[in-house]
VMD Tcl script that draws the C-alpha trace (Angstrom):
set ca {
  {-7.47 -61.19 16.36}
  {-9.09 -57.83 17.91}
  {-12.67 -57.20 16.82}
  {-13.67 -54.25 14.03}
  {-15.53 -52.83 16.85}
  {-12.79 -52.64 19.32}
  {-10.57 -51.85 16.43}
  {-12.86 -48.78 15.68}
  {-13.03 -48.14 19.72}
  {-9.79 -47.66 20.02}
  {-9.31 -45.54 17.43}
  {-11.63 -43.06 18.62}
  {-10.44 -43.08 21.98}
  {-6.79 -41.68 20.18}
  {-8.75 -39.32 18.20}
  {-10.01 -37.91 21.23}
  {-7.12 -37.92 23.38}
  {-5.11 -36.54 20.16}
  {-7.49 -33.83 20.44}
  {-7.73 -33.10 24.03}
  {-3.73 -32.74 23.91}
  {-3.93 -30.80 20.79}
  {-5.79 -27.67 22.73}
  {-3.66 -28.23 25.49}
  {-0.31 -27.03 25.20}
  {1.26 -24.46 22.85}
  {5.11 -23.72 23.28}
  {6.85 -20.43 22.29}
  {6.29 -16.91 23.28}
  {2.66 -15.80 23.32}
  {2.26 -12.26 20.88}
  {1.76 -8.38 22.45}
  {2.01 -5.38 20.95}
  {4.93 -3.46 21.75}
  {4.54 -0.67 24.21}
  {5.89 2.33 22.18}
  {6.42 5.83 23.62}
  {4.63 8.48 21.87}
  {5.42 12.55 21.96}
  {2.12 14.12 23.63}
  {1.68 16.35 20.93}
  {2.77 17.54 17.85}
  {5.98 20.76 17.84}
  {4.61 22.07 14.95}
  {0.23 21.99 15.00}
  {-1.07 25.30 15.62}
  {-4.64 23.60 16.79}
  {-2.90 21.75 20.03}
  {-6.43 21.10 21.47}
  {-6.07 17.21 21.75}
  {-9.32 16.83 19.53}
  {-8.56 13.74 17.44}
  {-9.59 12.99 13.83}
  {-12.29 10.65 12.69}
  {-10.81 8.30 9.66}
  {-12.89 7.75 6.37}
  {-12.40 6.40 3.23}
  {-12.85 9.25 1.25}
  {-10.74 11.87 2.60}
  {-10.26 13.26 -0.88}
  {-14.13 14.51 -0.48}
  {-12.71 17.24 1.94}
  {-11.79 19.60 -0.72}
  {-14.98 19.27 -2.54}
  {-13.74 19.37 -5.97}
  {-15.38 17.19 -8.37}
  {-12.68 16.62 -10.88}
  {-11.01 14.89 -8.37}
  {-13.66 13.09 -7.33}
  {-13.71 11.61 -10.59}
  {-9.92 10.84 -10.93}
  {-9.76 9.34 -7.42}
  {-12.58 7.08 -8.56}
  {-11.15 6.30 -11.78}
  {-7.48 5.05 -9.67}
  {-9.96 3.03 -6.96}
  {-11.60 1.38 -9.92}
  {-9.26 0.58 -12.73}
  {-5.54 1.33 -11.26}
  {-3.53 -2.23 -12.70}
  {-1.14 -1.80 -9.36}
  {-4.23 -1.41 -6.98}
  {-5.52 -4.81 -8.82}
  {-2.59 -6.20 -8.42}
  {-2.57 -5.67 -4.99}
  {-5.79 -7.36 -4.87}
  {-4.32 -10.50 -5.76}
  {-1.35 -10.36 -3.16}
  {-4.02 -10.17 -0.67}
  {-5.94 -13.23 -1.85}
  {-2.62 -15.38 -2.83}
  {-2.44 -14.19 1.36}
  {-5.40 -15.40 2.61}
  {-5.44 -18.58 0.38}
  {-2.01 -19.41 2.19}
  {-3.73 -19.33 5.59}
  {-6.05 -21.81 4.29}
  {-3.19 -24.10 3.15}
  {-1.56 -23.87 6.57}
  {-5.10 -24.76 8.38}
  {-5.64 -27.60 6.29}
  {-2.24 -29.46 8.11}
  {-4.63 -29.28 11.10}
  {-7.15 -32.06 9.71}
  {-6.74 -35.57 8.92}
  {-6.24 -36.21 5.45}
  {-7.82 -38.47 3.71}
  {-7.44 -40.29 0.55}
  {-8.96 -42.89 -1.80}
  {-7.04 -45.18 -4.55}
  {-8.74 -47.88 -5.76}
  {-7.25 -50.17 -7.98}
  {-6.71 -53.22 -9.74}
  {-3.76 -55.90 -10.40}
  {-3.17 -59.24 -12.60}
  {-0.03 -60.89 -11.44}
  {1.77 -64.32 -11.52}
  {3.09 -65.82 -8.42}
  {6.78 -67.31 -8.53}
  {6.20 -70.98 -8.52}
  {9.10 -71.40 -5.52}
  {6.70 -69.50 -3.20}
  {3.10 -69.98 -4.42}
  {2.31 -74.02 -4.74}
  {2.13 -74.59 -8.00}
  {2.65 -71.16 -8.80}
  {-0.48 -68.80 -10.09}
  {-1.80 -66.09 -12.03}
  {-4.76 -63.77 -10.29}
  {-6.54 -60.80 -10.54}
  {-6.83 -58.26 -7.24}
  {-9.57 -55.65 -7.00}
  {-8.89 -53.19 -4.14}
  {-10.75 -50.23 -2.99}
  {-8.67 -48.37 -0.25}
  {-9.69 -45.44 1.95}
  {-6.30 -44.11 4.04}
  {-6.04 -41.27 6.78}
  {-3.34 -39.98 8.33}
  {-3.25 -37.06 10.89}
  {-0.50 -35.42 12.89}
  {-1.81 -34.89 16.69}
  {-0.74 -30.87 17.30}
  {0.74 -31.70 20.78}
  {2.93 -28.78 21.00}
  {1.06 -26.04 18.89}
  {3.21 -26.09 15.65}
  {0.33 -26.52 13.21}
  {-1.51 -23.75 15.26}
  {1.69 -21.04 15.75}
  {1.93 -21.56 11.39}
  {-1.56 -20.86 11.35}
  {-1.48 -17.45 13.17}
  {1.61 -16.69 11.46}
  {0.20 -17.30 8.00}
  {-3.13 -15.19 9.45}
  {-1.04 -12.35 10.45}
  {0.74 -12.49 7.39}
  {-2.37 -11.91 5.07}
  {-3.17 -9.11 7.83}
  {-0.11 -7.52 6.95}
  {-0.78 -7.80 3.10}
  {-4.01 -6.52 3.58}
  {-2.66 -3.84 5.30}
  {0.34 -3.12 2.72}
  {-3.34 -3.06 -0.19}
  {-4.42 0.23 2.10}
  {-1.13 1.44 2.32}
  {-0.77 1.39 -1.63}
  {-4.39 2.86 -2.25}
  {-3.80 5.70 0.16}
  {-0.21 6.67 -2.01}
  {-1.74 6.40 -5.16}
  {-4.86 8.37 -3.85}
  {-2.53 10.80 -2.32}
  {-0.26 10.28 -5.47}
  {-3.39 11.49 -7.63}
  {-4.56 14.32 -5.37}
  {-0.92 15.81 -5.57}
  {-0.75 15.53 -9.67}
  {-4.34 16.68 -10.11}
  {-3.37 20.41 -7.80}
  {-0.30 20.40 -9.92}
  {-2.23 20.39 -13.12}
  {-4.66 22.63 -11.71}
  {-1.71 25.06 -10.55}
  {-0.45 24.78 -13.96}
  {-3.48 26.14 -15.50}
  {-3.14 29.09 -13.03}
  {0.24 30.10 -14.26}
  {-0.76 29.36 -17.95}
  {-3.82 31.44 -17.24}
  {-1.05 34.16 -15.91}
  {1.61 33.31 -18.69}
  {-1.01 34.25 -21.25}
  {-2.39 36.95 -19.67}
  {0.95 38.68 -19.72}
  {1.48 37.35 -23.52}
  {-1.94 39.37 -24.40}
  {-0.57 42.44 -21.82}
  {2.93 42.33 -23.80}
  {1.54 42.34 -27.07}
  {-0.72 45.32 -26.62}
  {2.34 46.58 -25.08}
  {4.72 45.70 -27.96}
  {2.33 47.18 -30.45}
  {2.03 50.68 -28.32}
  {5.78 50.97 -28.85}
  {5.89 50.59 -32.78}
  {3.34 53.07 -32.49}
  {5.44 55.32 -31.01}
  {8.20 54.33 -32.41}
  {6.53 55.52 -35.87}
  {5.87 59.06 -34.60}
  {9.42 59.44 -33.64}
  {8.68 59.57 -29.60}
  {10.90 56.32 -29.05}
  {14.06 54.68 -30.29}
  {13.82 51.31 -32.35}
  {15.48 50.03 -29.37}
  {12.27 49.69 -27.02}
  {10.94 48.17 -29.81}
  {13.71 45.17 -29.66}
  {13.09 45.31 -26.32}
  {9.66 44.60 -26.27}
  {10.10 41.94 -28.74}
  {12.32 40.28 -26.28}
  {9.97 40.03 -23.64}
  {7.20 39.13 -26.02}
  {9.06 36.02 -27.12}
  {10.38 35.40 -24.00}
  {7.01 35.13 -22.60}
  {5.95 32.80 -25.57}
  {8.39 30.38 -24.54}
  {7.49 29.98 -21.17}
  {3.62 29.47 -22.18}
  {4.83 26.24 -24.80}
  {6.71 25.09 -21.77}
  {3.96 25.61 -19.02}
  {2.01 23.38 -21.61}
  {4.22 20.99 -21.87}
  {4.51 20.49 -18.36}
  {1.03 19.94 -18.36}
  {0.71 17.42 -21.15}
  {3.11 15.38 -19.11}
  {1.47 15.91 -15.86}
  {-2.08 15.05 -17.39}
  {-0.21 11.83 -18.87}
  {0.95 10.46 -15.27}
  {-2.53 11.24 -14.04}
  {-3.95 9.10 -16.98}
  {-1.53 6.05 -16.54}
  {-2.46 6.54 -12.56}
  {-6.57 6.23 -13.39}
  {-5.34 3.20 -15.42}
  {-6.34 5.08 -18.90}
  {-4.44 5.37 -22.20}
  {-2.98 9.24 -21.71}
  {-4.23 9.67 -25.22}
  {-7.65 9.30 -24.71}
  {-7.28 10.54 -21.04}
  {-8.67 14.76 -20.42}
  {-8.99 16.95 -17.66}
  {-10.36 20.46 -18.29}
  {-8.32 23.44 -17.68}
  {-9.34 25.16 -14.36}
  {-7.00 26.98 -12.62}
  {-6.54 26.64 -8.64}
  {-7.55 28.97 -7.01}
  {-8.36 29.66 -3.10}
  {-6.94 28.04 -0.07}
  {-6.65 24.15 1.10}
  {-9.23 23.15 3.87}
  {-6.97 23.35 7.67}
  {-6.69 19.61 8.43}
  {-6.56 19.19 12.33}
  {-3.78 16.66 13.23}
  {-5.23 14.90 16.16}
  {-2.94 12.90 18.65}
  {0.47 11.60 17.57}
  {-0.59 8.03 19.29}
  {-3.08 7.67 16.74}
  {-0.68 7.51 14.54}
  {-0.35 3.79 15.61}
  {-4.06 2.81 14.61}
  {-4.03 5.49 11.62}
  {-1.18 4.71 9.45}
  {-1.48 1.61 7.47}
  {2.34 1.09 7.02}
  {2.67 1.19 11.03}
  {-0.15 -1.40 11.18}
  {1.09 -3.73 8.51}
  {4.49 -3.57 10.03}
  {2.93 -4.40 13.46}
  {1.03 -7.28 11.45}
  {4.29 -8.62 10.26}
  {6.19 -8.68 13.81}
  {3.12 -10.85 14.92}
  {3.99 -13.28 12.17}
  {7.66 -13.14 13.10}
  {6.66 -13.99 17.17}
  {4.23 -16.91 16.05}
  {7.42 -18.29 13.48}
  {9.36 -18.50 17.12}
  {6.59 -20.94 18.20}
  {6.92 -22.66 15.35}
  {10.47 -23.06 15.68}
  {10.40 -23.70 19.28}
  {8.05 -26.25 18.93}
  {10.42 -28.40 16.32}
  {12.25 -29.45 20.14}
  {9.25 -31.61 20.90}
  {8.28 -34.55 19.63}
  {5.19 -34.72 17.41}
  {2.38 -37.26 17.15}
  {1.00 -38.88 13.89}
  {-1.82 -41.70 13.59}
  {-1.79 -43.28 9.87}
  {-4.56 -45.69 9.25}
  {-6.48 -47.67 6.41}
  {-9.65 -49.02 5.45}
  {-11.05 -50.75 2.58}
  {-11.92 -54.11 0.54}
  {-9.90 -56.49 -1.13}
  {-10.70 -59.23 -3.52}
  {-9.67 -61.77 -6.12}
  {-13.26 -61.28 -7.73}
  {-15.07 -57.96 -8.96}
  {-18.13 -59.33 -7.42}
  {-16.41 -60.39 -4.05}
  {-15.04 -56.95 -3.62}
  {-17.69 -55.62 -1.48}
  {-18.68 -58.33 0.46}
  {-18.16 -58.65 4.50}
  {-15.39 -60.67 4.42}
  {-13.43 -58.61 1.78}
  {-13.12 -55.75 4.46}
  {-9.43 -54.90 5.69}
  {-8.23 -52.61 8.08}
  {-5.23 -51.12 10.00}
  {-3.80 -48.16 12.37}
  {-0.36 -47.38 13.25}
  {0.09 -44.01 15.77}
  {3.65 -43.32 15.30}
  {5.85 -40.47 17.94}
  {8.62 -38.53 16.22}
  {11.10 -37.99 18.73}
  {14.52 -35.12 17.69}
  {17.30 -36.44 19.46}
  {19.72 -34.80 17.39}
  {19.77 -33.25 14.47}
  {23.30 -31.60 14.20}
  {22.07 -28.17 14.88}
  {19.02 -27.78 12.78}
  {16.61 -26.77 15.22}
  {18.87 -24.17 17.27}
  {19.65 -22.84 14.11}
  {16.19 -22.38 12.77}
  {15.22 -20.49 16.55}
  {18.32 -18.45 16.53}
  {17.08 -17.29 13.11}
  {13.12 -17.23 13.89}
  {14.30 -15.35 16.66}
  {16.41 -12.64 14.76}
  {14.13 -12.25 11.98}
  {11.68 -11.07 15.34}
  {14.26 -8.59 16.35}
  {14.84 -7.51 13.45}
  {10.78 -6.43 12.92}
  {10.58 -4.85 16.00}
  {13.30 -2.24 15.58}
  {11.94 -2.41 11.43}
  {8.52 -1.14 13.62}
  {9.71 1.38 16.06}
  {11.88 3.19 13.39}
  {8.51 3.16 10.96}
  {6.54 5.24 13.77}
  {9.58 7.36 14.21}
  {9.38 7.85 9.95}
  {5.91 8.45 11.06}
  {6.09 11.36 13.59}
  {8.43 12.99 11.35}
  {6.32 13.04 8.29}
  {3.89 14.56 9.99}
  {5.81 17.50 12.06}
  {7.53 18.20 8.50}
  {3.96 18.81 6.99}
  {2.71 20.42 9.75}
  {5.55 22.52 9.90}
  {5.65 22.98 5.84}
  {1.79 24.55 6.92}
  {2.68 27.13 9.10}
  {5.75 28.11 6.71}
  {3.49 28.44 3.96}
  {0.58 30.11 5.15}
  {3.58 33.34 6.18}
  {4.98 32.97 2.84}
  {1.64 33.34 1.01}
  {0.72 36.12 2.83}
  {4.29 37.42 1.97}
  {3.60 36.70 -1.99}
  {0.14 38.14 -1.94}
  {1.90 41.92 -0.61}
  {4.95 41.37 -3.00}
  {2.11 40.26 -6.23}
  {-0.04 43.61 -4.52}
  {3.38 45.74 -5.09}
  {4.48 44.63 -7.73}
  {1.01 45.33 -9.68}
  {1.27 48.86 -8.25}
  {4.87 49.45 -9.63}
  {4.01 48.10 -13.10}
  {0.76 50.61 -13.11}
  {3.09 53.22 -12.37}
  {5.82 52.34 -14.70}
  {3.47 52.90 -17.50}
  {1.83 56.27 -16.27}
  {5.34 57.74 -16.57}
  {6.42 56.12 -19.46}
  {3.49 57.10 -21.37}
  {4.57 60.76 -20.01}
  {7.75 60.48 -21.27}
  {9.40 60.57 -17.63}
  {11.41 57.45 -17.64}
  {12.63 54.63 -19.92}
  {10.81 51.41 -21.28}
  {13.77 49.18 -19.68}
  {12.07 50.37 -16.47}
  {8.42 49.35 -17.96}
  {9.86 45.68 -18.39}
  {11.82 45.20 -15.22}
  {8.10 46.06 -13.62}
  {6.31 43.99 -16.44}
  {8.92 41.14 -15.26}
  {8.41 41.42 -11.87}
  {4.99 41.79 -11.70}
  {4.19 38.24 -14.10}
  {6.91 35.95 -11.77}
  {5.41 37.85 -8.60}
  {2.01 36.31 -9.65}
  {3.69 33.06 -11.15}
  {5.41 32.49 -7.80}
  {1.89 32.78 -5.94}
  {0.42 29.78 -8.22}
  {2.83 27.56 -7.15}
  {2.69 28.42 -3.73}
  {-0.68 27.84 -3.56}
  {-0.04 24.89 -5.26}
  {2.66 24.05 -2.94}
  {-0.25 24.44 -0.52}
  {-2.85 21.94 -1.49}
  {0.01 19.85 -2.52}
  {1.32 19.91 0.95}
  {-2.29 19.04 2.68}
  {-2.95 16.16 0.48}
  {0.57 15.09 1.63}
  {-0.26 15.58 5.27}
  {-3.48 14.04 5.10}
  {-1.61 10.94 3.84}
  {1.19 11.11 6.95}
  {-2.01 11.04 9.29}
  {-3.01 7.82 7.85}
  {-5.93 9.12 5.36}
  {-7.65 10.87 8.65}
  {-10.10 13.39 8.77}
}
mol new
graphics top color blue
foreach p $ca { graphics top sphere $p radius 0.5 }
foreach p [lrange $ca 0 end-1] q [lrange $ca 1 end] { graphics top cylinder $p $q radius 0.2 }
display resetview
């Protein structure tokens, strides 16, 4: 009978040679980032000067407005979606702990107790006993080929990627805020215009029943002015209805009940700060999508490993300690004391397919990310030479709108002067009333369109500034 002390030699002796092979050999591709050609610079940035942008965190701070300050804080804080995403991250990282723990040797305890009667034909005599056992078992699988370690990277990269996917979601609902918040704000410009002209056509409607009294114009300007009156009227009630709506998905964005939600009128006004664009291969560092994609191809390469390693044959050591006694107060007693250990190999010789199967797929599912990556940075590059190239377009068309809103004043000055001498018709006072309100209308939403468009490319560069 071998000795508890060679017994206990021996069994450290595998442990350690189970652990000196465990560090020694992992099969399956080893993970690098894919070597991805990138443009030089951007077709469409005006400021080509190869200066690249720093990142922060609060890239919203840029356009120093404190109302959306507050609202970006508000969706940082209390968005459900951005707490939800939370909890993807730590279901993530709690998997990576479940995959490490295959790595140690598990142990487990069950003590108990038994009364039994032994069958007369193999007991002498027969019997009935009591027998008090308190167990300790361990069993441990010897990682000789690197299959516990490949699921542990995998799982790691994994969480990477979710963590990744959590700054990809807070930068589109930052962005997602930013863009409603200038929309509201352009809104209040065109309201602010919309009633303007209601006041203008009013005072003009009344000058015209005035006149109409005296006999110096037909009942038909009159009608006419009514028209445009009204019409106006309508297109304030639905200017504020777009804005109830708008300050609504702002509210359910900031994680608020829209009818306790408020943001003040002030109407936009200025220009959007110039946002330099930097290099397009920062792009690859930048963007959270491109990272978490890059995240998830890592997974996909260490999954080959894992696969690749099912060819092998894996090592397990099972083993048991403990006491064992017909008497309570026997149990713990030196000669109660039991023991046993039992390595065991796991070798595949066939298994119909399984295994070449389950590479063939680890390894598509690879392939598959990769070209899933590359067509994400080309997504990438494109987002950002539309918005660059949205930039350019729009700083010639507000400087077009700003000469036509100029004119168009000038006309509708005009156009009164001579109707007020009598010299030509009120139809011609509204065409240039008309013109003049959508001339300044149309240069609220472009500058709308404006900040709009920087928030957006600020978001294509990854939240960069």
């Amino acid at each position: 009978m071998t000795s508890p002390s060679l017994s206990r030699t021996a069994l450290a002796g595998l442990l350690l040679v189970g652990g000196g092979v465990m560090t020694s050999c992992m099969v399956g591709p080893d993970y690098e980032t894919p070597l991805t050609e990138m443009p030089a610079s951007y077709r469409y940035d005006s400021r080509k000067n190869g200066r690249e942008a720093a990142r922060r965190d609060d890239w919203w701070k840029v356009f120093h407005d404190g109302g959306l300050n507050r609202l970006i804080s508000d969706v940082r804080s209390s968005n459900h979606d951005l707490k939800a995403g939370v909890k993807r991250v730590e279901q993530a990282r709690a998997i990576v702990r479940l995959a490490a723990a295959d790595a140690y040797p598990q142990l487990s305890a069950s003590p108990s107790i038994s009364r039994n009667r032994s069958s007369d034909e193999i007991a002498m005599g027969g019997g009935t006993g009591n027998l008090f056992s308190a167990p300790l078992s361990a069993s441990w699988e010897i990682d000789l080929f690197g299959r516990i370690r490949r699921g542990v990277q995998a799982a790691a990269a994994d969480a990477q990627a979710s963590e990744e996917s959590l700054n990809a979601l807070r930068l589109s609902l930052e962005a997602e805020a930013a863009s409603g918040y200038f929309n509201l704000r352009a809104l209040d410009r065109q309201i602010q215009i919309v009633q303007s002209g209601v006041d203008s056509r009013q005072g003009s409607l009344q000058l015209v029943k005035d006149r109409n009294e005296l006999g110096a114009v037909s009942s038909l300007d009159v009608s006419q002015a009514e028209a445009l009156l009204a019409s106006s009227e309508a297109d304030l009630a639905g200017l504020r209805r777009q804005r109830t709506a708008q300050e609504a998905a702002l509210a359910a964005l900031a994680g608020r009940a829209a009818s306790t939600y408020h943001i003040a009128a002030d109407p936009l006004d200025g220009t959007p700060p110039s946002v330099p664009a930097g290099l397009p291969a920062e792009l690859l560092r930048a963007r959270p999508d491109i990272r978490g994609v890059e995240r998830q191809l890592a997974a996909a390469n260490e999954r080959v490993g894992v696969a690749t390693a099912a060819f092998y044959p894996s090592v397990s050591i099972t083993g048991s300690l403990g006491f064992q006694a017909a008497d309570f107060e026997n149990l713990f007693n030196h000669g109660a004391r039991f023991w046993g250990i039992s390595p065991q190999v796991y070798v595949p010789v066939f298994q119909g397919g399984r295994n070449k199967a389950n590479l063939a797929q680890s390894q598509a599912r690879y392939e598959e990310v990769l070209e899933t990556y590359q067509q994400t940075i080309l997504d990438a590059l494109a987002e950002v030479e539309t918005r660059l190239s949205a930039t350019r377009l729009l700083d010639t068309q507000n400087a077009a709108q700003a000469r036509a809103v100029k004119a168009s004043a000038q006309a509708l000055s005009t156009a009164r002067e001579q109707y007020k001498g009598g010299t030509t018709s009120y139809l011609n006072v509204l065409d240039a009333e008309r013109t003049a309100l959508d001339s300044e209308r149309q240069q609220a939403l472009l500058r709308g369109s404006d900040y709009i468009n920087t928030v957006n490319l600020i978001r294509a560069l990854g939240g960069r500034w």
